[in-house]
PDB file of the backbone (N, CA, C, O) and the ligand in Angstrom, with CONECT records:
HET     ZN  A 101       1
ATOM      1  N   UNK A   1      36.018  70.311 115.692  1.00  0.00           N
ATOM      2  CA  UNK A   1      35.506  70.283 114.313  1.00  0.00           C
ATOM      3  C   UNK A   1      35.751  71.612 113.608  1.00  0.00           C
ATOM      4  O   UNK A   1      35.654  71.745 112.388  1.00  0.00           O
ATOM      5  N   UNK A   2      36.087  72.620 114.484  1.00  0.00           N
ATOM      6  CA  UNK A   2      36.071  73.875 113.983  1.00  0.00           C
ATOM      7  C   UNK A   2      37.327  73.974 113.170  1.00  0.00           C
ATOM      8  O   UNK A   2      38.096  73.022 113.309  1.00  0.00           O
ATOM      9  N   UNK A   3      37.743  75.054 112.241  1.00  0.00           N
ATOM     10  CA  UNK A   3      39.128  74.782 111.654  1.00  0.00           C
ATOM     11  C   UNK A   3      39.236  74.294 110.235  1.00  0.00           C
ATOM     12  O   UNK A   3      39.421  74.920 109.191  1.00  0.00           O
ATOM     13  N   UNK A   4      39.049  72.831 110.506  1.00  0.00           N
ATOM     14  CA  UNK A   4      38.938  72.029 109.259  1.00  0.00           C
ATOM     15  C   UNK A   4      38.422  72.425 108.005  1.00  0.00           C
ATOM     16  O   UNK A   4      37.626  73.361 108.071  1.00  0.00           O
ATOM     17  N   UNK A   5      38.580  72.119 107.246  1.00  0.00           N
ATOM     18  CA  UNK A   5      38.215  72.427 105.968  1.00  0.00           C
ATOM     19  C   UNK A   5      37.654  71.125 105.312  1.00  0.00           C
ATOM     20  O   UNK A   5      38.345  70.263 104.769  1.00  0.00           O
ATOM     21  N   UNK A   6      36.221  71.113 105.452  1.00  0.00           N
ATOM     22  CA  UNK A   6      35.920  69.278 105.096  1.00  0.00           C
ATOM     23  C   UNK A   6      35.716  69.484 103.466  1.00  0.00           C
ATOM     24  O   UNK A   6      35.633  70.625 103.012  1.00  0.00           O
ATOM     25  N   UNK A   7      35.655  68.562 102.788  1.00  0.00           N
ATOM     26  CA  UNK A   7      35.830  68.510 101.223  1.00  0.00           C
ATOM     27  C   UNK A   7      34.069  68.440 100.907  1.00  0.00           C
ATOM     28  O   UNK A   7      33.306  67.474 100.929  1.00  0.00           O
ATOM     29  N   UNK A   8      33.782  70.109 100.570  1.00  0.00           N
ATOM     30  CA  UNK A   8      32.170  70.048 100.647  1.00  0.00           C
ATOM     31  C   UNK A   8      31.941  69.184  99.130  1.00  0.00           C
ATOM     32  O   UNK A   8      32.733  68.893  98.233  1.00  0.00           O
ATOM     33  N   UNK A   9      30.497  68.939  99.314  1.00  0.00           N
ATOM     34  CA  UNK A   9      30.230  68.006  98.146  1.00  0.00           C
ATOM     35  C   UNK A   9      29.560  69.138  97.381  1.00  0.00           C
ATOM     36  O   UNK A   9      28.594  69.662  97.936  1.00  0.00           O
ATOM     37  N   UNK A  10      29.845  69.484  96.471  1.00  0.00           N
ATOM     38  CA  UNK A  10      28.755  70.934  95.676  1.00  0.00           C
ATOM     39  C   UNK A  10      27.648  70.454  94.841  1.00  0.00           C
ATOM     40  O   UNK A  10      27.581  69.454  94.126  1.00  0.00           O
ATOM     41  N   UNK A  11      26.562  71.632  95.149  1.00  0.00           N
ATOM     42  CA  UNK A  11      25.031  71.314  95.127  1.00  0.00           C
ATOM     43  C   UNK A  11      25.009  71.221  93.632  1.00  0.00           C
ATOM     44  O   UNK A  11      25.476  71.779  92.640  1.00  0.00           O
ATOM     45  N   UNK A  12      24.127  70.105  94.023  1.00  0.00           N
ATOM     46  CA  UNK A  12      23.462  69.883  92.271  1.00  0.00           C
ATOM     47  C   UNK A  12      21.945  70.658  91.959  1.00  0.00           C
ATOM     48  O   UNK A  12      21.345  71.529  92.589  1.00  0.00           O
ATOM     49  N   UNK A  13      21.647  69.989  90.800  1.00  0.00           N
ATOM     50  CA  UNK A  13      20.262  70.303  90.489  1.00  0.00           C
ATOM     51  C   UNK A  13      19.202  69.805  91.590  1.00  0.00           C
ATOM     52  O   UNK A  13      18.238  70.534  91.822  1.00  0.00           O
ATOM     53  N   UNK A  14      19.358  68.504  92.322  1.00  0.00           N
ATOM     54  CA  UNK A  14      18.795  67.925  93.052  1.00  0.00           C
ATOM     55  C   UNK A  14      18.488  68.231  94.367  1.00  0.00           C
ATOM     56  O   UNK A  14      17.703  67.735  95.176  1.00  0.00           O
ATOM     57  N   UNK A  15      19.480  69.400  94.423  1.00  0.00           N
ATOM     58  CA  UNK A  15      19.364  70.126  96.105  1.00  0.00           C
ATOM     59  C   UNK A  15      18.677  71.277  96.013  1.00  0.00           C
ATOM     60  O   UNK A  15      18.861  72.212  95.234  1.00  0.00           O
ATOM     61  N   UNK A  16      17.634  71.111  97.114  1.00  0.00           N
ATOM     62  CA  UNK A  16      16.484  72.113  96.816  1.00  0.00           C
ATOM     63  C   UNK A  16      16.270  72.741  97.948  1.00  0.00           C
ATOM     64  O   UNK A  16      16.920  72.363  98.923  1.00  0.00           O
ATOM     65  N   UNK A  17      15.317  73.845  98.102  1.00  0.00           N
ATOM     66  CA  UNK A  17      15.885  75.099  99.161  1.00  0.00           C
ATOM     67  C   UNK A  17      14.914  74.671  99.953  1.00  0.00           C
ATOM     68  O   UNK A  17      13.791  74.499  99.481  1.00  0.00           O
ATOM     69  N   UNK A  18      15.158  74.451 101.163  1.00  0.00           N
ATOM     70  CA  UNK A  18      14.347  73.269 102.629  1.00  0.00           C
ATOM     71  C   UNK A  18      13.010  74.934 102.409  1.00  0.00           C
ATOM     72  O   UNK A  18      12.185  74.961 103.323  1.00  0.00           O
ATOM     73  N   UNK A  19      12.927  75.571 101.835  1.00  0.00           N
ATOM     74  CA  UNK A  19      11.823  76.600 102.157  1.00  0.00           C
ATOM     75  C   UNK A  19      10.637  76.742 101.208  1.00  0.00           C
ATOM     76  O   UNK A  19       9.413  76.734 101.335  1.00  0.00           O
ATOM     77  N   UNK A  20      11.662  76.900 100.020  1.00  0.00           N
ATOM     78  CA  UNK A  20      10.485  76.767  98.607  1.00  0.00           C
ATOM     79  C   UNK A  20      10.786  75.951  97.814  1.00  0.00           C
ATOM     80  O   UNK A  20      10.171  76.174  96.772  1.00  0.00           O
ATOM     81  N   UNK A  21      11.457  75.046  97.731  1.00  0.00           N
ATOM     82  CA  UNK A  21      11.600  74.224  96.563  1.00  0.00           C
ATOM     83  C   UNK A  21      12.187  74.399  95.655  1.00  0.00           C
ATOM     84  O   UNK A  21      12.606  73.505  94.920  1.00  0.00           O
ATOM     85  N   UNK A  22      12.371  75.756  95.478  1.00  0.00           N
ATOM     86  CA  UNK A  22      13.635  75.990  94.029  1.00  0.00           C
ATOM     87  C   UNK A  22      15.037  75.239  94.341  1.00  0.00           C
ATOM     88  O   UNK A  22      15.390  74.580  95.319  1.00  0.00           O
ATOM     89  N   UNK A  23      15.608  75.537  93.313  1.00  0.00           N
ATOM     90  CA  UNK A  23      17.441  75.134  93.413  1.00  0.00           C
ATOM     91  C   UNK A  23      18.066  75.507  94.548  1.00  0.00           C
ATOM     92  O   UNK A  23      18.034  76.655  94.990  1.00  0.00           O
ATOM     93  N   UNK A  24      18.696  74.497  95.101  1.00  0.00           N
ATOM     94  CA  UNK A  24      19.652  75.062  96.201  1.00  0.00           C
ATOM     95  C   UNK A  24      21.082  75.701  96.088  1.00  0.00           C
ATOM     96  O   UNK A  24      22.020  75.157  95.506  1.00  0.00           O
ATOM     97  N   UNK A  25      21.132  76.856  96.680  1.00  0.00           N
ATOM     98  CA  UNK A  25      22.762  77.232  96.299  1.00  0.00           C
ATOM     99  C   UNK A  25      23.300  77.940  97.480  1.00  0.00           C
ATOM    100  O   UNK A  25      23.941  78.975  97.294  1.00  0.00           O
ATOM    101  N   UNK A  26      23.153  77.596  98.393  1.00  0.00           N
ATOM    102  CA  UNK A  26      23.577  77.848  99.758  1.00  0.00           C
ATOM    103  C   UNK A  26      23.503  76.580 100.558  1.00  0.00           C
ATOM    104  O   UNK A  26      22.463  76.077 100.981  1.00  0.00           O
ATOM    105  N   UNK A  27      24.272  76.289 100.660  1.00  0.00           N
ATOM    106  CA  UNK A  27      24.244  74.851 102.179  1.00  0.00           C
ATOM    107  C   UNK A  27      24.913  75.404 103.503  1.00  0.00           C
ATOM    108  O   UNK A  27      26.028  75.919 103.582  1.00  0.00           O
ATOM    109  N   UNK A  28      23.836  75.153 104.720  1.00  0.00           N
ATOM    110  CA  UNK A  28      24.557  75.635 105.939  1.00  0.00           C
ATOM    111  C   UNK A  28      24.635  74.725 106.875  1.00  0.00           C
ATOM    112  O   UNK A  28      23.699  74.497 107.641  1.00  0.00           O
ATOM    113  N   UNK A  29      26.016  73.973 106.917  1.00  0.00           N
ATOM    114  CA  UNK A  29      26.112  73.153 107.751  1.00  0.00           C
ATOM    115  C   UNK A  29      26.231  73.728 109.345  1.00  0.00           C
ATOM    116  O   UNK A  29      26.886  74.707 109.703  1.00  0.00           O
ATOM    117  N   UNK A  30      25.476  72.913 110.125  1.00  0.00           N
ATOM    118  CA  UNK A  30      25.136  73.408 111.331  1.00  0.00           C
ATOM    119  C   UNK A  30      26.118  72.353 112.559  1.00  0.00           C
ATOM    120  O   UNK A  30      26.163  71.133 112.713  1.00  0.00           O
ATOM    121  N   UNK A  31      26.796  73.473 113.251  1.00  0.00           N
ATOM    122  CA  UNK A  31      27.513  72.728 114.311  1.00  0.00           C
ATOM    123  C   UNK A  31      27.350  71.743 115.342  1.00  0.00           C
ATOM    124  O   UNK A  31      28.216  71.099 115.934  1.00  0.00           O
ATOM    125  N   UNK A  32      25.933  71.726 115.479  1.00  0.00           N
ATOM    126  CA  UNK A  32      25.228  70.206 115.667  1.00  0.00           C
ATOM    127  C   UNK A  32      24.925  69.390 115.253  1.00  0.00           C
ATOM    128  O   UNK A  32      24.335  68.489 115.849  1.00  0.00           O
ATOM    129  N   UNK A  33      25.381  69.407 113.415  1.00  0.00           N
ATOM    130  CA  UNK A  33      24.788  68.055 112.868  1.00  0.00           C
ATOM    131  C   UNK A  33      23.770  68.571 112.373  1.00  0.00           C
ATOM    132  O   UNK A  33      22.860  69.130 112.985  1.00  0.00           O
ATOM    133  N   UNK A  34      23.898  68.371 110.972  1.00  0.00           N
ATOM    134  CA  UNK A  34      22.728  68.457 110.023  1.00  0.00           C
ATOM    135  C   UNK A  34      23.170  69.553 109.211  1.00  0.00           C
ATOM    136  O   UNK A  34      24.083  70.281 109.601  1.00  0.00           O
ATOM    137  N   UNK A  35      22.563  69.736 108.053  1.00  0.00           N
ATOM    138  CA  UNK A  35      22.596  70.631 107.320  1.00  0.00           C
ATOM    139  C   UNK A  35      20.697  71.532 106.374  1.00  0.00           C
ATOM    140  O   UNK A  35      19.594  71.145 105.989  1.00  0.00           O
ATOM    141  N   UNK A  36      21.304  72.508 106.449  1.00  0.00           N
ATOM    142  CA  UNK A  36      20.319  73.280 105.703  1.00  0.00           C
ATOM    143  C   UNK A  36      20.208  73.777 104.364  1.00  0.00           C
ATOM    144  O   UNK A  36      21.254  74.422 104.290  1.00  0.00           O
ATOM    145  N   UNK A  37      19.675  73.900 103.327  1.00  0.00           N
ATOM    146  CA  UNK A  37      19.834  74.218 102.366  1.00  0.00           C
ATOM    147  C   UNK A  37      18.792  75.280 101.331  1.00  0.00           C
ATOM    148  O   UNK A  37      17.566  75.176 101.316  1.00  0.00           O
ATOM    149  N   UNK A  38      19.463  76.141 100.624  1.00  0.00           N
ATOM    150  CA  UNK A  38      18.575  78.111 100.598  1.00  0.00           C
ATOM    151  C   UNK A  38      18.925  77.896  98.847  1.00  0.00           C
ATOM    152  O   UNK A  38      19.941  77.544  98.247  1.00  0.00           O
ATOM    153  N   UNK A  39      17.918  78.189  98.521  1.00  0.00           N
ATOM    154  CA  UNK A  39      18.142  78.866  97.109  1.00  0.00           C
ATOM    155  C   UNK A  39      18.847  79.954  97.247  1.00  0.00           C
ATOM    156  O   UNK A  39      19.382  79.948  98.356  1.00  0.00           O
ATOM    157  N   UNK A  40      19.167  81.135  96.477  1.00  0.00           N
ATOM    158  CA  UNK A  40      20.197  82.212  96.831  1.00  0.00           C
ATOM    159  C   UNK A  40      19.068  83.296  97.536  1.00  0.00           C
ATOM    160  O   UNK A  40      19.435  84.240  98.236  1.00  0.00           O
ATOM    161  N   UNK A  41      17.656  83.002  97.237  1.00  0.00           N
ATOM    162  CA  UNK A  41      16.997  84.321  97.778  1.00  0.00           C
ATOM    163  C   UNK A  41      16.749  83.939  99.340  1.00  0.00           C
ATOM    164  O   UNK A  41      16.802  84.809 100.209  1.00  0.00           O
ATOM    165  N   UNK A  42      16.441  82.416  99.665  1.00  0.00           N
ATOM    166  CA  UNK A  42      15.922  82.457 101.384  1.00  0.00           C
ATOM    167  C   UNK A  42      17.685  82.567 101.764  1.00  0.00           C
ATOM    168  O   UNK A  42      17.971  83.413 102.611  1.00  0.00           O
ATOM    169  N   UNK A  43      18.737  81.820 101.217  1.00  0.00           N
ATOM    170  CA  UNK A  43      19.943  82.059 101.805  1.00  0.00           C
ATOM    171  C   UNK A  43      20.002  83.351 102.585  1.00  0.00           C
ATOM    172  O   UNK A  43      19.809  83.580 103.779  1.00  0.00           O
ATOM    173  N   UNK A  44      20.379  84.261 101.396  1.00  0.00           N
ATOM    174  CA  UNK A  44      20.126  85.867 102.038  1.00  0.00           C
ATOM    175  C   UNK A  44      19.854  85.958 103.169  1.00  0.00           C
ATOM    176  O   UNK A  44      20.592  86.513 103.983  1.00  0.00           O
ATOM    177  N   UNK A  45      18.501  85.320 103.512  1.00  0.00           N
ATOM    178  CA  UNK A  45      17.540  85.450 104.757  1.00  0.00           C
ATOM    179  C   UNK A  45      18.406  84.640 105.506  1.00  0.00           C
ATOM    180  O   UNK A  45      19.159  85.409 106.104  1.00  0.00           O
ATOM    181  N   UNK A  46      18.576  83.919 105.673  1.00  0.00           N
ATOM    182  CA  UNK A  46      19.239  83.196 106.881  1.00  0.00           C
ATOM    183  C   UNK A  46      20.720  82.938 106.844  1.00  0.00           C
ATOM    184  O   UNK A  46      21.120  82.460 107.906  1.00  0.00           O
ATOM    185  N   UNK A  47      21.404  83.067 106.174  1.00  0.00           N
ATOM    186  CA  UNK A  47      22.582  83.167 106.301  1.00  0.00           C
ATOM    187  C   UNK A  47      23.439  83.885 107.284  1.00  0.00           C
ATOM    188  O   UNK A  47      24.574  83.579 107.648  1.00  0.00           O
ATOM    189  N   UNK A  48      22.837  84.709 107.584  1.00  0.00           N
ATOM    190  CA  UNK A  48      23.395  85.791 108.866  1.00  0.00           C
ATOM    191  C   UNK A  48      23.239  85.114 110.078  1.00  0.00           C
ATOM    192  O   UNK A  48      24.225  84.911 110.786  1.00  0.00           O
ATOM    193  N   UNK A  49      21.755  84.617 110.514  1.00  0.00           N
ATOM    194  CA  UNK A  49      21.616  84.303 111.238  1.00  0.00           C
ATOM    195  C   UNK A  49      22.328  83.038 111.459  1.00  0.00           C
ATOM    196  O   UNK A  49      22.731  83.054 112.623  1.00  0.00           O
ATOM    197  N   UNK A  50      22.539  82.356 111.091  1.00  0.00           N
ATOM    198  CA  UNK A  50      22.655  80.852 110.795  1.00  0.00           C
ATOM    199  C   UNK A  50      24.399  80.776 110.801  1.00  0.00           C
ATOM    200  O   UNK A  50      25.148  79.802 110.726  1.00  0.00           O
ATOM    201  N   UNK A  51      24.649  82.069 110.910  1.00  0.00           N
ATOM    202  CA  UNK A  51      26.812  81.961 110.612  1.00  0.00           C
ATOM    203  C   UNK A  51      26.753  82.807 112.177  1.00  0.00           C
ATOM    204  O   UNK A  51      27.804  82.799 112.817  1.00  0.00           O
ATOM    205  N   UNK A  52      25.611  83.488 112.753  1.00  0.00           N
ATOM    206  CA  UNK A  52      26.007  83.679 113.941  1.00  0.00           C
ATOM    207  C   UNK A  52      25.944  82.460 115.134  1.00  0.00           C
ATOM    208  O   UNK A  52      26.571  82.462 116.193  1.00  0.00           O
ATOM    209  N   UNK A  53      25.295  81.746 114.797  1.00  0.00           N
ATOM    210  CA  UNK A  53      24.864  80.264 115.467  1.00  0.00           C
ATOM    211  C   UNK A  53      26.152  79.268 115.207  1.00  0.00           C
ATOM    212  O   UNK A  53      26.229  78.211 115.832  1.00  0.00           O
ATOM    213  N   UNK A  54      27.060  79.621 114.347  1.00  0.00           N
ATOM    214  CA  UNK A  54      27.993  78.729 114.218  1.00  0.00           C
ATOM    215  C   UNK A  54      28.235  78.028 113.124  1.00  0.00           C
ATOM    216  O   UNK A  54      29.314  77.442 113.031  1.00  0.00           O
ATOM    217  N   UNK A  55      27.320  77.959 112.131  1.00  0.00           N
ATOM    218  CA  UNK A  55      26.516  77.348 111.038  1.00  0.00           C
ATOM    219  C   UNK A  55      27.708  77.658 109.921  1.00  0.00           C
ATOM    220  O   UNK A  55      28.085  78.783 109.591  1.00  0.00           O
ATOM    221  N   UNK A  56      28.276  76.231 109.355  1.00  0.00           N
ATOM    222  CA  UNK A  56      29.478  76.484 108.267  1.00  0.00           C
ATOM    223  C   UNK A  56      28.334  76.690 106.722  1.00  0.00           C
ATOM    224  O   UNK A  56      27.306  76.134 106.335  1.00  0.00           O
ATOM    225  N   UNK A  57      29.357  77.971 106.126  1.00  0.00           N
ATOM    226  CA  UNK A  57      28.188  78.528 104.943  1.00  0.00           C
ATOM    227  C   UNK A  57      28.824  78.260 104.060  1.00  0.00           C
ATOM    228  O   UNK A  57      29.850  78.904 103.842  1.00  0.00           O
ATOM    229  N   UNK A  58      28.322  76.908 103.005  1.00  0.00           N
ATOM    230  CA  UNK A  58      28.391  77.148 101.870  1.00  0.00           C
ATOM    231  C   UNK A  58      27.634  77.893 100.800  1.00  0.00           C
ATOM    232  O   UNK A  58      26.430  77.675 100.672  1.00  0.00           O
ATOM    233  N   UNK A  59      28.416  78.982  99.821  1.00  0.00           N
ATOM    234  CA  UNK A  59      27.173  79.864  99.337  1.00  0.00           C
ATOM    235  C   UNK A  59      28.227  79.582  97.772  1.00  0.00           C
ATOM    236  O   UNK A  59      29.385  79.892  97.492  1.00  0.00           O
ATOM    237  N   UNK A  60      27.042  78.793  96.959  1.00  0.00           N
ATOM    238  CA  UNK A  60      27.559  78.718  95.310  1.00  0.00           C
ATOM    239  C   UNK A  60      26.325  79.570  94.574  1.00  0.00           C
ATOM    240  O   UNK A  60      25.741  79.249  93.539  1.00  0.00           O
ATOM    241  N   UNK A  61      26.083  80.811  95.450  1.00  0.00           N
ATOM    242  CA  UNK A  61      24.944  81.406  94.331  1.00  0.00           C
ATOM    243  C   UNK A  61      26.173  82.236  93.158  1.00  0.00           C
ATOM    244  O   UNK A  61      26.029  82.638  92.003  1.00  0.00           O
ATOM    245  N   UNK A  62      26.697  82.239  93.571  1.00  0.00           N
ATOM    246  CA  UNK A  62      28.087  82.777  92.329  1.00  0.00           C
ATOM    247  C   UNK A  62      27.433  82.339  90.425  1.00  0.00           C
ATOM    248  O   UNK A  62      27.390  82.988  89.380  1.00  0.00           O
ATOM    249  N   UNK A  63      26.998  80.794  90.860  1.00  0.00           N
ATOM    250  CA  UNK A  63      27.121  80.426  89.894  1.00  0.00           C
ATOM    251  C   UNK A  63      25.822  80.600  88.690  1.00  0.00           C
ATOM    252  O   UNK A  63      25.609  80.237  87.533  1.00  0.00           O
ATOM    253  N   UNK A  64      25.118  81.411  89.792  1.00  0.00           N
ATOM    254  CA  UNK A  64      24.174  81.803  89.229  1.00  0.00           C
ATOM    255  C   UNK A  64      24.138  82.742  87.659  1.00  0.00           C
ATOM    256  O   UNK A  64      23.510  82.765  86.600  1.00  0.00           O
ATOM    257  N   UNK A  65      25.253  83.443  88.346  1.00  0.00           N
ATOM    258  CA  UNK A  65      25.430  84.486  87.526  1.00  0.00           C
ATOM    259  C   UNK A  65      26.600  84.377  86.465  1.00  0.00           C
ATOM    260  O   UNK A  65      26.894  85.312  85.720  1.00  0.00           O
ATOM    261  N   UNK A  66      27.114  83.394  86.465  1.00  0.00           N
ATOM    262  CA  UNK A  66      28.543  82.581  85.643  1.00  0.00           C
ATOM    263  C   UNK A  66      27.777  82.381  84.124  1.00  0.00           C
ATOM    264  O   UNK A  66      26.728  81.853  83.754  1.00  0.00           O
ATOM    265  N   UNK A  67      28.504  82.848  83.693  1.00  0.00           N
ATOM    266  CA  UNK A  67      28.401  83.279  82.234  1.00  0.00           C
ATOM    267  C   UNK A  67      29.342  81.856  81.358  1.00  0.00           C
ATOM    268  O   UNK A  67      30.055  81.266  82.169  1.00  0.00           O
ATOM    269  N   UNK A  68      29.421  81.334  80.064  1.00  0.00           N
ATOM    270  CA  UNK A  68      30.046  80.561  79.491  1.00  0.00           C
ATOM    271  C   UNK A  68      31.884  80.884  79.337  1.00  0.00           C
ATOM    272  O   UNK A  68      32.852  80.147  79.518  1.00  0.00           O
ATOM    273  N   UNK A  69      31.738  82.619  78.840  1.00  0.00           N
ATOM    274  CA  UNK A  69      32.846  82.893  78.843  1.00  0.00           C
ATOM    275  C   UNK A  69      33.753  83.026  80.118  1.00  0.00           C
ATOM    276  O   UNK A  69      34.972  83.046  79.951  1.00  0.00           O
ATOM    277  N   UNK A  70      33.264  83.112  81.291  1.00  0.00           N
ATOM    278  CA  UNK A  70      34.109  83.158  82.658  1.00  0.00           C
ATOM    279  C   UNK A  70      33.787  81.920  83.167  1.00  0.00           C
ATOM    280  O   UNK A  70      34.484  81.718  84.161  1.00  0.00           O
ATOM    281  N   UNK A  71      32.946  80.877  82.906  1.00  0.00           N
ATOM    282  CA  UNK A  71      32.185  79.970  83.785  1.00  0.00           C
ATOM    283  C   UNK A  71      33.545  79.215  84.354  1.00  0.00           C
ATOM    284  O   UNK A  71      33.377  78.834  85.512  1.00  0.00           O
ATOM    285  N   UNK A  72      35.202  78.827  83.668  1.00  0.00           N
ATOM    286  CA  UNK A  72      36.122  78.082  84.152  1.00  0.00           C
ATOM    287  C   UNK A  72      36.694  78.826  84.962  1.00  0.00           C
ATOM    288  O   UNK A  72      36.813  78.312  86.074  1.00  0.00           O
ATOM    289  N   UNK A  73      37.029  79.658  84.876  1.00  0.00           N
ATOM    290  CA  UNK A  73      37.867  80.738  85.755  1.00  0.00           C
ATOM    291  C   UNK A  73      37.288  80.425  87.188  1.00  0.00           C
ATOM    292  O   UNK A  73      38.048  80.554  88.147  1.00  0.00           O
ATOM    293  N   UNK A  74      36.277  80.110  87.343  1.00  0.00           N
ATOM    294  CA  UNK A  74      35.822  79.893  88.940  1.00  0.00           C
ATOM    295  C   UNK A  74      36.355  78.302  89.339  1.00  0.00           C
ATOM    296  O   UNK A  74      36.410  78.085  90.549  1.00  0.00           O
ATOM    297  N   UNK A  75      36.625  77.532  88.717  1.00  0.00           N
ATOM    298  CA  UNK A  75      36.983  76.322  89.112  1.00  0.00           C
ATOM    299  C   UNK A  75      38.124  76.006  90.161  1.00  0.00           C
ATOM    300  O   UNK A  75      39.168  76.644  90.035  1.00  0.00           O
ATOM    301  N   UNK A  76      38.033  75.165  91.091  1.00  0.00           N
ATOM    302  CA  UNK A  76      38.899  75.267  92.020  1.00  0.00           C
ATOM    303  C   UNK A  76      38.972  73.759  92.458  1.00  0.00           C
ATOM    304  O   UNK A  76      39.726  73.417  93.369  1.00  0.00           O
TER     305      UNK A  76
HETATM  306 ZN    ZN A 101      13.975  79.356  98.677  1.00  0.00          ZN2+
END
């Protein structure tokens, strides 16, 4: 499974941080199945840990800070 590049699905409004409830903008898919999900402040917190465990990191706190005038330039 390692390698691959799976076609992540990117977080909406609806994905919320498994800790406090705000917006989610970190997803950490975990090499056993399942996934986790961090607003950008618990991300922080566990992200380290969680990429030493193996844990694939999606982190869209980027978009936090995406402004109107740059907001396309990030599109991919
Ligand atoms: Zn949180």
């Amino acid at each position: 499974m390692t390698g691959t590049l799976a076609p992540a699905k990117q977080l909406t409004a609806t994905d919320r941080c498994d800790r406090c409830g705000a917006q989610a903008y970190i997803r950490a898919t975990l090499p056993v199945g399942g996934e986790l999900l961090f607003c950008a402040h618990h991300g922080r917190q566990h992200v380290t840990v969680l990429r030493d465990r193996g844990a694939d990191i999606q982190d869209e706190s980027a978009r936090l800070s995406d402004t109107p005038s740059t907001a396309r330039d990030n599109e991919r």
